[in-house]
C-alpha positions in Angstrom: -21.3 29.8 -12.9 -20.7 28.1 -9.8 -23.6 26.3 -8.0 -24.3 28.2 -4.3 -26.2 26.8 -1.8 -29.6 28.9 -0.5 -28.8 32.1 1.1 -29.4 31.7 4.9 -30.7 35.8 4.8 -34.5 36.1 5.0 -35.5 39.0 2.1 -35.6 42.5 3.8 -39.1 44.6 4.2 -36.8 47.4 4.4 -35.3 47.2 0.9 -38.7 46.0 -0.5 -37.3 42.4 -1.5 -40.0 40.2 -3.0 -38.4 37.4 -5.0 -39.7 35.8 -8.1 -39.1 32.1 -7.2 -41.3 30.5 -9.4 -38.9 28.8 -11.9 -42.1 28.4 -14.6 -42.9 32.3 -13.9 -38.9 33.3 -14.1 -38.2 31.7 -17.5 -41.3 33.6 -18.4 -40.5 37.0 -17.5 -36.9 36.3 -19.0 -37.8 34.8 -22.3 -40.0 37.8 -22.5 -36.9 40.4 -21.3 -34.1 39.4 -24.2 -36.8 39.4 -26.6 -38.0 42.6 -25.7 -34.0 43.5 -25.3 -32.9 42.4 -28.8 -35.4 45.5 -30.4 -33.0 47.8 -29.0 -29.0 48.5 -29.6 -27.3 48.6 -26.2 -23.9 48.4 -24.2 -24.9 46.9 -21.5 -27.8 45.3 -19.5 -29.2 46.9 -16.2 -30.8 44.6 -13.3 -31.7 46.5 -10.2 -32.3 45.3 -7.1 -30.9 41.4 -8.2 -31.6 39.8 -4.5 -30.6 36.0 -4.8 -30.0 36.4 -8.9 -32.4 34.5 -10.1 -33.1 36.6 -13.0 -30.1 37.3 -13.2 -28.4 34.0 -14.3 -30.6 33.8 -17.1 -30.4 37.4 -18.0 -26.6 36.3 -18.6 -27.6 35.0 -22.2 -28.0 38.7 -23.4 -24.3 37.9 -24.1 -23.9 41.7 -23.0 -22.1 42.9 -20.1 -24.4 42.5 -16.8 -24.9 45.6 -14.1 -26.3 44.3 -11.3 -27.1 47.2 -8.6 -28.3 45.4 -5.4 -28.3 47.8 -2.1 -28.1 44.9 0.2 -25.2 44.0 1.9 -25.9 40.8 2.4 -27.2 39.7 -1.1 -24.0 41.2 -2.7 -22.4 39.0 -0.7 -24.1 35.9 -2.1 -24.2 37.3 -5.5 -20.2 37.6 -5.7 -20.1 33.7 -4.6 -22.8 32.7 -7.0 -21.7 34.4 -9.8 -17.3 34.7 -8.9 -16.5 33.0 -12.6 -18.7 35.1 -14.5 -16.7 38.2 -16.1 -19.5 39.5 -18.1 -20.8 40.4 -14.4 -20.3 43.1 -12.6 -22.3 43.4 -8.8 -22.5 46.8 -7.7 -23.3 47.8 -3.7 -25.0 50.7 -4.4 -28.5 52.6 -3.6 -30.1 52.3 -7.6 -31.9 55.5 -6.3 -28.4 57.2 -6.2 -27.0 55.8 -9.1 -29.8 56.6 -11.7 -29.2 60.5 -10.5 -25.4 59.7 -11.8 -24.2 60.5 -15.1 -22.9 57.1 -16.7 -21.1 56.5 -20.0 -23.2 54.4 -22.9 -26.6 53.0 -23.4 -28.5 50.2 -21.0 -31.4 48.6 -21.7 -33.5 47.8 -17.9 -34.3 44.6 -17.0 -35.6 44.3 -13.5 -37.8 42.8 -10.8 -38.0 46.3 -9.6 -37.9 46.9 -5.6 -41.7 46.6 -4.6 -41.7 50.2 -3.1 -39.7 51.8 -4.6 -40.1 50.7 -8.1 -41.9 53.7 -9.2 -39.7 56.4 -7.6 -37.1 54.6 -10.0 -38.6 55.1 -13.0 -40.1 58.5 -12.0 -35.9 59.0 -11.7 -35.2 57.3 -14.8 -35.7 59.6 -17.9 -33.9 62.9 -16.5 -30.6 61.5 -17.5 -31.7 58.7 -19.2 -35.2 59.2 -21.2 -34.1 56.7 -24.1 -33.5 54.1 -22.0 -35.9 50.6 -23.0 -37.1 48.8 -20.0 -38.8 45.8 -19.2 -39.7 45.3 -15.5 -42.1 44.1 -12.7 -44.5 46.6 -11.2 -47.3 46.0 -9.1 -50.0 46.1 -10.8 -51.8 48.8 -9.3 -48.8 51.1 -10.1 -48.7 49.6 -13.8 -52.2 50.3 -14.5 -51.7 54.5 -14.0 -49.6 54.0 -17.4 -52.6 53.2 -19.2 -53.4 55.6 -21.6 -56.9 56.8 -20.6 -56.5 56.0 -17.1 -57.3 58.3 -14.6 -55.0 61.0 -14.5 -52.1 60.4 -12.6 -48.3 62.7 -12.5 -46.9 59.1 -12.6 -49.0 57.9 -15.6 -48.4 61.6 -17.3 -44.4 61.3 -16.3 -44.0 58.4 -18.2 -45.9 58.2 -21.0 -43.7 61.6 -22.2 -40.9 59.4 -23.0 -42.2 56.1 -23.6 -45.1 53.7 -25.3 -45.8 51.6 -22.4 -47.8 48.2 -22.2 -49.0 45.6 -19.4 -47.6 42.5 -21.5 -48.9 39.9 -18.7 -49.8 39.7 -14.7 -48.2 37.6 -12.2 -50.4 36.4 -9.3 -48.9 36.7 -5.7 -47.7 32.9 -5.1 -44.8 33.2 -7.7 -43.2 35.4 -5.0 -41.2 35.1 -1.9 -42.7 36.5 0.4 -45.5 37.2 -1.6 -47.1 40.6 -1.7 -51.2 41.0 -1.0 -51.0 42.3 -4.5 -50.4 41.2 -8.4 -47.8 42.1 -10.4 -47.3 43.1 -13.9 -44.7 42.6 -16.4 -44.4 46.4 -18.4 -42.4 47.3 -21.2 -41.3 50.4 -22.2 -40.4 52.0 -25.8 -38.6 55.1 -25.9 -40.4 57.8 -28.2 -38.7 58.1 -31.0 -38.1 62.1 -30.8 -39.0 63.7 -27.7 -40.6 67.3 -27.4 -38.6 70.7 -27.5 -40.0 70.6 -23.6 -38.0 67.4 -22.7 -35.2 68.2 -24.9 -32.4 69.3 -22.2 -32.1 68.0 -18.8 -33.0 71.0 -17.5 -36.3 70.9 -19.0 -36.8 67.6 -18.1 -36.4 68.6 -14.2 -38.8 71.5 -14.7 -41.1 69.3 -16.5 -41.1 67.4 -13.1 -41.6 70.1 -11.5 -44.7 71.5 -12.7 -46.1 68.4 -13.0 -46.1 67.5 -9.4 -47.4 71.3 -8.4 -50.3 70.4 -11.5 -51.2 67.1 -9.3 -51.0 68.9 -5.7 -54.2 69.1 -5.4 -55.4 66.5 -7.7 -59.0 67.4 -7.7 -58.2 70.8 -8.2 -58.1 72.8 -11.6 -54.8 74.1 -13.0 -55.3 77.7 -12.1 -56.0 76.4 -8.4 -53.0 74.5 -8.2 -50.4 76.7 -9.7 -52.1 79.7 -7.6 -49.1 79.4 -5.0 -46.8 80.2 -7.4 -48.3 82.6 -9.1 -48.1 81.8 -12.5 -49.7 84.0 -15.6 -51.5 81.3 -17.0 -53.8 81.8 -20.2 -57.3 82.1 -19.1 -58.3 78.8 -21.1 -57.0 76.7 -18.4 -57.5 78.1 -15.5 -60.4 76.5 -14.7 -59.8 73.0 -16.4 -58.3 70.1 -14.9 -55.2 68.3 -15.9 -56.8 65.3 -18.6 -54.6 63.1 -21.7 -55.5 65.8 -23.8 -54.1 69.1 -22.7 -51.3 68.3 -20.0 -48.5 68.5 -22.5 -49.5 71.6 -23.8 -49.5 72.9 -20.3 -46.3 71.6 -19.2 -45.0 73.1 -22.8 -45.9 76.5 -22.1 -44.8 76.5 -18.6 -41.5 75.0 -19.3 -40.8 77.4 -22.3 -42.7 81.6 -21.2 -39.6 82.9 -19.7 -41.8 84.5 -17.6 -43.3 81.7 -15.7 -40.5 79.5 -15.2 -38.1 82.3 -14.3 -38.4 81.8 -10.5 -38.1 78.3 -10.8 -35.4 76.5 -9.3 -34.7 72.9 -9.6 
């Protein structure tokens, strides 16, 4: 690799850059990345949103071929200096946002500082085209927390836990950043389900399961029968007047995603 001096770009608000700079903190999260990584057989890493790559020169050692998606003009420049004798590396100008709704040949493992805003609108994209895909990444914490089995109900804590067994492995506190947020962070990793549900089992489903999920957290204080009322959906009489909990979602989402009748006028 050949040494680079200091970008001379300040991180963008706009692209939701928040560098882990800490060099105690980033051999950390990176130990704790390839070990999660070597449970899983994969083509290729993933790294979104790289910045100044410094994950990504120690993600390197997964001795895999190396995505790096980075939306920043700038940074990509900086990157392709940093990194110009590294084959194993490929930097990609590219919105991740875009690329994640892209069909792409063979399995990635995701290993990520994820963007600080738009982290979770990654992941929310993540498992229509790509539900066996491990991750470990950096969330804020607040945003981690929903995952929580138990926590309050949330469609993002639902979303994911249908396709994976998620856990907060560790925090990180705002000064191993730069800037650094007014928040914490949290390291999460993610292990595909082994089999997923006759529900998730097409994409199709998948983007219906979406669906109905967000219309069942419209209103989120609202019952089920309240919140599919606008649509007009012959729901058993058993739900109608419960609200969404751990316990019964996926048998909603189930029998909304598979009674002809309700997802007929559906489009996606």
């Amino acid at each position: 690799m050949q040494e680079s001096s200091p970008p001379n770009w300040q991180p963008k608000k706009k692209f939701s850059q928040n560098f882990l700079v800490n060099p105690q903190m980033q051999i950390k999260v990176v130990n704790s990345m390839l070990g999660f990584a070597t449970r899983f057989q994969f083509d290729y890493v993933l790294e979104i949103g790289p910045g100044r790559g410094d994950l990504t020169q120690y993600l390197l050692a997964a001795n895999k071929p190396l995505l790096a998606i980075e939306i920043d003009a700038e940074a990509v420049t900086y990157l392709q200096n940093k990194f110009q004798l590294v084959d194993q590396l490929t930097i990609l100008q590219q919105d991740a946002l875009t690329w994640l709704t892209e069909a792409h040949p063979g399995n990635f493992v995701l290993l990520s500082n994820l963007p600080f805003h738009l982290g979770s609108r990654m992941l929310v994209e993540l498992p229509i085209l790509y539900p066996q895909a491990p991750f470990a990444v950096i969330l804020q914490s607040d945003v981690a927390e929903k995952t929580r089995l138990g926590h309050s109900p949330t469609f993002f804590g639902f979303w994911l836990n249908l396709f994976w067994q998620l856990q907060i492995e560790f925090t990180i506190a705002p000064g191993n950043f730069y800037p650094a947020p007014k928040v914490y962070s949290s390291f999460v990793t993610a292990y595909p389900k082994a089999q997923l549900p006759d529900f998730l089992s097409t994409v199709d489903f998948r983007k219906k399961a979406r669906f109905w999920l967000k219309m069942l957290f419209s209103k989120p204080r609202k019952t089920v029968g309240n919140n599919l009322k606008p649509i007009d959906v012959e729901l058993p009489e058993m739900w109608q007047k419960q609200r969404l909990t751990w316990e019964n979602y996926q048998e909603i989402l189930r029998f909304l995603i598979l009674n002809q009748k309700a997802t007929s006028r559906l489009t996606t």
